[in-house]
C-alpha positions as CSV (number, residue, x, y, z in Angstrom):
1,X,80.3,-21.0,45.0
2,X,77.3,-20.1,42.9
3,X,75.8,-21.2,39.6
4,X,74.3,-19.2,37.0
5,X,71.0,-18.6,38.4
6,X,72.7,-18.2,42.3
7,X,71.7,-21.5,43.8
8,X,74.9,-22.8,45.4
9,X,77.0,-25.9,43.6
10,X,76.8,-28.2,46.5
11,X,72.7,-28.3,45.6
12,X,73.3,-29.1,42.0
13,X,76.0,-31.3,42.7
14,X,73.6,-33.9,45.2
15,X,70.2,-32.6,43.9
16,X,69.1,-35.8,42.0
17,X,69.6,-37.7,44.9
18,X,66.9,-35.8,47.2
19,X,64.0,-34.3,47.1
20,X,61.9,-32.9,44.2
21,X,59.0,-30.4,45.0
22,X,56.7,-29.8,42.3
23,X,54.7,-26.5,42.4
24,X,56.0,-23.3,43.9
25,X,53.0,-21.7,45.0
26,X,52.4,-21.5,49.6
27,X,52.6,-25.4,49.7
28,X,55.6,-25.5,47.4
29,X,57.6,-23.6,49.6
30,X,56.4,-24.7,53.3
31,X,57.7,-28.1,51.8
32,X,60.8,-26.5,51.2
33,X,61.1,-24.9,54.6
34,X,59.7,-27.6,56.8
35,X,62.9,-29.9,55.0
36,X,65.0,-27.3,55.4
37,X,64.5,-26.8,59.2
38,X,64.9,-30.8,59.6
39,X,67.9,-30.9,57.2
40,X,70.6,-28.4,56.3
41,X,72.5,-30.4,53.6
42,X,69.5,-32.9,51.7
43,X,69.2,-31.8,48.3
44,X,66.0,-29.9,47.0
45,X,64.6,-29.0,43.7
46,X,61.7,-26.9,43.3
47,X,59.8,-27.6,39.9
48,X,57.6,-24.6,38.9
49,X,55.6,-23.5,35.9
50,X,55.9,-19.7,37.0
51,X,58.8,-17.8,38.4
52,X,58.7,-18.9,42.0
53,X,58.0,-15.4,43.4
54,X,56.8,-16.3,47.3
55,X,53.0,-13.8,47.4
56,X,50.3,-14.3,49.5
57,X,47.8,-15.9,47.0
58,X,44.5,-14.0,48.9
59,X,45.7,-10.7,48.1
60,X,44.5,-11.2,44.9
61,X,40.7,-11.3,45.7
62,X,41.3,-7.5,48.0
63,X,44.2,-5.7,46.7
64,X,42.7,-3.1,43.6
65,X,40.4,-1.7,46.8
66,X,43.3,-1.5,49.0
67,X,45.2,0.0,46.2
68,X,48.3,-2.7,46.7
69,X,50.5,-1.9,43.6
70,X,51.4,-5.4,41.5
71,X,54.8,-5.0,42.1
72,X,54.3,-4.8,46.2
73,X,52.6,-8.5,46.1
74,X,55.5,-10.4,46.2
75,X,56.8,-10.7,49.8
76,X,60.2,-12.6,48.0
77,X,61.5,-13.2,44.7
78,X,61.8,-16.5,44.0
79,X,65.4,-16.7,43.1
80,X,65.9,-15.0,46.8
81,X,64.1,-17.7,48.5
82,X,65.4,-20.4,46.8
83,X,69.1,-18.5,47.4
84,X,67.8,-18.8,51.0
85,X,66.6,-22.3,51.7
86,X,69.7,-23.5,49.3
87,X,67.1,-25.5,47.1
88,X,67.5,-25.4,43.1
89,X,64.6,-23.6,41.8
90,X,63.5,-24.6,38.1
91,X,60.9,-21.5,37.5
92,X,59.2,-21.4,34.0
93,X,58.9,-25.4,33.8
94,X,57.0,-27.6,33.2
95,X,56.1,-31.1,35.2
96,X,55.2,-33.4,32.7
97,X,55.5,-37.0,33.5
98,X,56.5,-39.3,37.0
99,X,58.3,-42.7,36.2
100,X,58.0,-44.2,39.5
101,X,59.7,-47.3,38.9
102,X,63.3,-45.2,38.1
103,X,62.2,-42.8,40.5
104,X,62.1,-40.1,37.9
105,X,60.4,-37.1,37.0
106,X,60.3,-35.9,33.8
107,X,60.5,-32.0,32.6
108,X,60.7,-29.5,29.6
109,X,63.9,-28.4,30.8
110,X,65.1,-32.4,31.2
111,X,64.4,-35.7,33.4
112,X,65.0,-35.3,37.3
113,X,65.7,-38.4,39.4
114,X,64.4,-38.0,42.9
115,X,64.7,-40.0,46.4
116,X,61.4,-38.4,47.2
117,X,59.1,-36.3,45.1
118,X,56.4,-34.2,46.6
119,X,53.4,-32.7,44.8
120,X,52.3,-29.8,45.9
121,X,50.9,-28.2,42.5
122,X,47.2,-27.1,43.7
123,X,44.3,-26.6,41.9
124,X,43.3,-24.4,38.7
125,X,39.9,-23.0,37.7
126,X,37.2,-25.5,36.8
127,X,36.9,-25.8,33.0
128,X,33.2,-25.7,31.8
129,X,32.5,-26.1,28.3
130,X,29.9,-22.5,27.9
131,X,33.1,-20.6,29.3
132,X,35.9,-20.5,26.4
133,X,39.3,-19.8,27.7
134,X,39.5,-17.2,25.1
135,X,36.5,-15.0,26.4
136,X,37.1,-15.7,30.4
137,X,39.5,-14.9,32.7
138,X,40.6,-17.2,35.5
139,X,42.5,-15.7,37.7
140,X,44.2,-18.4,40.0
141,X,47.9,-17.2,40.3
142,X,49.9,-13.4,40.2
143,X,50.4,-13.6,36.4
144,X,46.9,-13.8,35.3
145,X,45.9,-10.9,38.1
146,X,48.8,-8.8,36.9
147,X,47.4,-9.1,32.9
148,X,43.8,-8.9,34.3
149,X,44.6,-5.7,36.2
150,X,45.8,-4.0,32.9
151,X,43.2,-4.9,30.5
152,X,40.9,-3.4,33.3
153,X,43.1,-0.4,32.8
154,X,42.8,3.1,34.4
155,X,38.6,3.5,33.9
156,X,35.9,1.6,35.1
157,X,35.0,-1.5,33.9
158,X,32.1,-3.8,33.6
159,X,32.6,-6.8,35.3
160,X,30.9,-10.1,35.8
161,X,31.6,-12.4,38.0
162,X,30.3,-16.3,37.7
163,X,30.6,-17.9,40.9
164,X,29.1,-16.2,44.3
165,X,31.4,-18.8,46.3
166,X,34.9,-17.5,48.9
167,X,36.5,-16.3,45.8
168,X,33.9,-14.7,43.6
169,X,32.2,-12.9,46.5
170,X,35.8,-11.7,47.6
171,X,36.4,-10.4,44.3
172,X,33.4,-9.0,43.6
173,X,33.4,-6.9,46.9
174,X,37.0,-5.8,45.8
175,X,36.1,-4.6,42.6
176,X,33.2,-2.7,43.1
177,X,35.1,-1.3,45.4
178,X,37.3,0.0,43.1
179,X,34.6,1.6,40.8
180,X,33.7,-0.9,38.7
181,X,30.7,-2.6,37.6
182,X,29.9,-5.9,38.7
183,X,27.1,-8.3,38.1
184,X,28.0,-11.6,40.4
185,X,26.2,-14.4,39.1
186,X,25.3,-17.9,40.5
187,X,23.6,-20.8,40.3
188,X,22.6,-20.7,44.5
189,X,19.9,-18.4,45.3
190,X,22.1,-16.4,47.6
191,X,25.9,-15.4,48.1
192,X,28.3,-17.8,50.0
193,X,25.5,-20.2,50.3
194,X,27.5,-23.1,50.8
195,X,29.5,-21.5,53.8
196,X,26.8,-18.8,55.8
197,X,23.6,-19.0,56.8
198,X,20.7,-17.8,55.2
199,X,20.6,-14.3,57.3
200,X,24.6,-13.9,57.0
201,X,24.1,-14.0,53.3
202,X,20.8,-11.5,53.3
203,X,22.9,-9.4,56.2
204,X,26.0,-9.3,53.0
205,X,24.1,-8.2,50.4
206,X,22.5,-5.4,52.2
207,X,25.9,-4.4,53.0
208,X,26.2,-4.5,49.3
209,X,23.6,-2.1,48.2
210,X,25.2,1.0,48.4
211,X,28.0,-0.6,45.9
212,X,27.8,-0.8,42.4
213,X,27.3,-4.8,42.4
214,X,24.6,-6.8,41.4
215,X,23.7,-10.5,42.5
216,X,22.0,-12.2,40.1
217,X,21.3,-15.7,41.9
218,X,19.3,-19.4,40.5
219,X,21.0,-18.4,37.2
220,X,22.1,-20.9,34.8
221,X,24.2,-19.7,31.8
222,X,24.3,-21.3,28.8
223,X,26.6,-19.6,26.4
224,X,29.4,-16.8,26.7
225,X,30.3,-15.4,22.9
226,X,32.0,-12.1,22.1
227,X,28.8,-9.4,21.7
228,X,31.0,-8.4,18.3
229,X,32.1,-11.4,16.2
230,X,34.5,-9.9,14.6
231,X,36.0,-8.0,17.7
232,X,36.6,-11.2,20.3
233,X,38.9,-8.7,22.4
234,X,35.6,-6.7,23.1
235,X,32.8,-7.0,25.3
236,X,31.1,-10.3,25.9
237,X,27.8,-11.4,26.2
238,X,26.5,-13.5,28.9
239,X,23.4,-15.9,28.1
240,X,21.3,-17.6,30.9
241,X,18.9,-20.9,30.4
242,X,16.1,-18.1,30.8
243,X,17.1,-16.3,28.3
244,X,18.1,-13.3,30.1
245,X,21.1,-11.7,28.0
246,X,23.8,-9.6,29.7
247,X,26.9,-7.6,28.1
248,X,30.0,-6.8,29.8
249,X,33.5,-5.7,29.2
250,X,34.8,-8.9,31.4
251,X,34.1,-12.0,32.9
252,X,35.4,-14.1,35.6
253,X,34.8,-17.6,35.9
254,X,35.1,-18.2,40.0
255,X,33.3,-21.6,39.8
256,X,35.1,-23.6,41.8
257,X,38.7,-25.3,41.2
258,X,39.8,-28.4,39.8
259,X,43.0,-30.8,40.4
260,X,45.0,-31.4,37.3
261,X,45.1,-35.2,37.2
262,X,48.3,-35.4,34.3
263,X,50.8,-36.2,36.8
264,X,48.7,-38.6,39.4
265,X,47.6,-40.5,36.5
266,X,51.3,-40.5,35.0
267,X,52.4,-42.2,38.1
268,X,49.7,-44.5,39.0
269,X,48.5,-42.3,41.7
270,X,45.2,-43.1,43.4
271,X,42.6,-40.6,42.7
272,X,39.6,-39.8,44.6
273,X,37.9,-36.1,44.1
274,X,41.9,-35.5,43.9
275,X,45.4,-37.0,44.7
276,X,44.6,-39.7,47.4
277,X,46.4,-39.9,50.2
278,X,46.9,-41.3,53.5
279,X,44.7,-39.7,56.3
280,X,48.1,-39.3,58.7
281,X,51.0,-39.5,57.1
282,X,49.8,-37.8,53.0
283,X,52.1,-40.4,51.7
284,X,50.4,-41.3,47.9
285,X,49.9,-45.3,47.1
286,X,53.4,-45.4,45.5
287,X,56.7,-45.5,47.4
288,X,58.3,-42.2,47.6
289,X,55.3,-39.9,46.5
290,X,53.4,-37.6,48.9
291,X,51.5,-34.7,48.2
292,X,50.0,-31.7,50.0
293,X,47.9,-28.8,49.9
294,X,45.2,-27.9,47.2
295,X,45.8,-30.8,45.1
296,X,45.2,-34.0,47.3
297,X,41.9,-35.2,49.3
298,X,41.7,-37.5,52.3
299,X,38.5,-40.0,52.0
300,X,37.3,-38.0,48.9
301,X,37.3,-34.8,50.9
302,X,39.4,-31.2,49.6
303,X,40.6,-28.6,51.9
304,X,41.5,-26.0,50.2
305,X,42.2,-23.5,52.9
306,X,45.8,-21.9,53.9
307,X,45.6,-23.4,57.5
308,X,46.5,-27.3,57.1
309,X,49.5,-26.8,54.7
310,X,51.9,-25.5,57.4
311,X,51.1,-28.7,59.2
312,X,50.8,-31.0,56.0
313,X,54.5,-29.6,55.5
314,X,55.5,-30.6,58.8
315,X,54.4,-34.4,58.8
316,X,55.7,-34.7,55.0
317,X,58.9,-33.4,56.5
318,X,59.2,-36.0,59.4
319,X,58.5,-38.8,57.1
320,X,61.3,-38.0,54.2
321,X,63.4,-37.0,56.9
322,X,63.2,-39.4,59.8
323,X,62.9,-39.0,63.2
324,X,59.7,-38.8,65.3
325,X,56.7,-38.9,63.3
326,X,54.4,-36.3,62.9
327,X,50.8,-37.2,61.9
328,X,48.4,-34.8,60.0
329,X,45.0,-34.7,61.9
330,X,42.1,-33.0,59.7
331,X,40.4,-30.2,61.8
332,X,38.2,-27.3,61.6
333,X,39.7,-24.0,61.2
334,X,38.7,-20.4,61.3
335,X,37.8,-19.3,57.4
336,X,37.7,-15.3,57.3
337,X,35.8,-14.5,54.3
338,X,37.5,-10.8,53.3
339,X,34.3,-9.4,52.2
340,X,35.4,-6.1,53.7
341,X,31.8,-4.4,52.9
342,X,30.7,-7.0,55.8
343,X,33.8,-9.5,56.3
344,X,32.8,-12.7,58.2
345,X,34.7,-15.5,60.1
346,X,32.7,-18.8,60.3
């Protein structure tokens, strides 16, 4: 038997009793799987503030130049995979609050009790106060890309770009490639600074030259506004420290992400640089919470690469599960930078 929305009855009927994933994005759904493979029967809930659709998040910094139609990203809808795994999938809401000492999560479509709860949420764009949400696009999931996509519409666009990091340089590259007009802007003196040497980064921008994109490095902006005050929806106008001004139809703040804190702190978490947890075993400081992916650090240190979560999955799985342990060693791992003007693997 099925409910409404095709999750079978025997997950509703035991759910609250198991285990509660919050966040439906790669992490969200390794979790699933890794339980899944452990445990046919345990009851899962997946708690999501978009419609669970299973996409492979770094399309979104390559796919106008390799001309990958919106409705294409998705490799799974979510109600498919969720049909699949057997989990109950709660898409379009909200985690709000963790009440650890009830064991209970609390939603805006109701409370969830849980054995074990799992946050694997990630990380959003950083906030900084001279970009207003209003005049700046942050594009960190499929939603945002898909409404950024058709305000860039079928003409070329002016686009800048703050942020000459993985992301920003990725998206750049990608839409310049697609016609448009970028300016990428950041406060290091050269692209990818943090990641390639000083020749790799001279090597990409010569690579770039033949591109309509700019880099426009050591800047320091100050201010964004709308160029028109009484047309917000119109071009904006970039101002730097220098006073350099520069007007575009778009800009994309790419400077860095951020881990929401809401639930941590609901729950008493320990935070450091993120959710803390336990070098081996991600298990949080309260009984019954782990976490994974974009959203935790071990010793005050992110990795926010596509790599460990497979294996963060994996150990999570062992512990809420039983059975041999499996513990999560931190390692280095390939990082292919999908600059595809001159891509990179460092």
């Amino acid at each position: 038997r099925h409910s409404a929305n095709n999750t079978p009855a025997r997950a509703f009927a035991r759910h609250q009793a198991g285990t509660v994933i919050v966040g439906a994005g790669r992490a969200g759904w390794q979790m699933a799987q890794a339980l899944r493979s452990r445990d046919a029967d345990m009851p899962i809930t997946l708690v999501t503030s978009c419609n669970g659709d299973v996409y492979d998040k770094p399309l979104l910094s390559v796919a106008l130049a390799r001309g990958i139609a919106l409705e294409k990203m998705p490799r799974e809808q979510g109600i498919e995979a969720a049909r699949r795994l057997n989990v109950k999938l709660l898409a379009h809401t909200q985690a709000i609050r963790i009440t650890p000492s009830s064991r209970q999560l609390r939603t805006s479509r109701g409370t969830l009790r849980y054995q074990h709860l799992v946050l694997a949420h990630g990380a959003q764009a950083r906030e900084l106060p001279q970009f207003p949400s209003a005049l700046c696009w942050r594009i960190n999931h499929l939603q945002t890309y898909a409404k950024f996509c058709k305000a860039l519409g079928g003409s070329h666009q002016s686009v800048a770009v703050v942020g000459a990091g993985l992301i920003g340089c990725e998206l750049a590259n990608d839409l310049a490639l697609a016609g448009h007009s970028v300016t990428l802007l950041d406060v290091a003196t050269r692209p990818l600074a943090a990641v390639l040497h000083q020749e790799q980064s001279a090597q990409l921008l010569d690579a770039w030259r033949s591109l309509p994109l700019k880099f426009m490095g050591g800047v320091h902006i100050s201010s964004v506004r709308a160029a028109d005050v009484h047309d917000p929806s119109g071009k904006k106008q970039i101002t730097t420290d220098s006073g350099q001004t520069l007007t575009v139809d778009h800009i994309v703040l790419a400077a860095g992400l951020q881990t929401p804190n809401q639930l941590a702190l609901s729950a008493g978490l320990a935070w450091n640089n993120g959710i803390d947890v336990q070098a081996e075993t991600l298990a949080t400081n309260v009984a019954g919470i782990h976490a994974l992916g974009d959203c935790i650090a071990i010793n005050g240190q992110v990795s926010r690469y596509i790599e460990p979560i497979g294996r963060q999955a994996k150990t999570i799985a062992a512990s809420i599960v039983g059975g041999p342990p499996k513990p999560y060693t931190t390692s280095r791992s390939l990082l292919r930078i999908k600059t595809t003007s001159l891509p990179f693997t460092v």
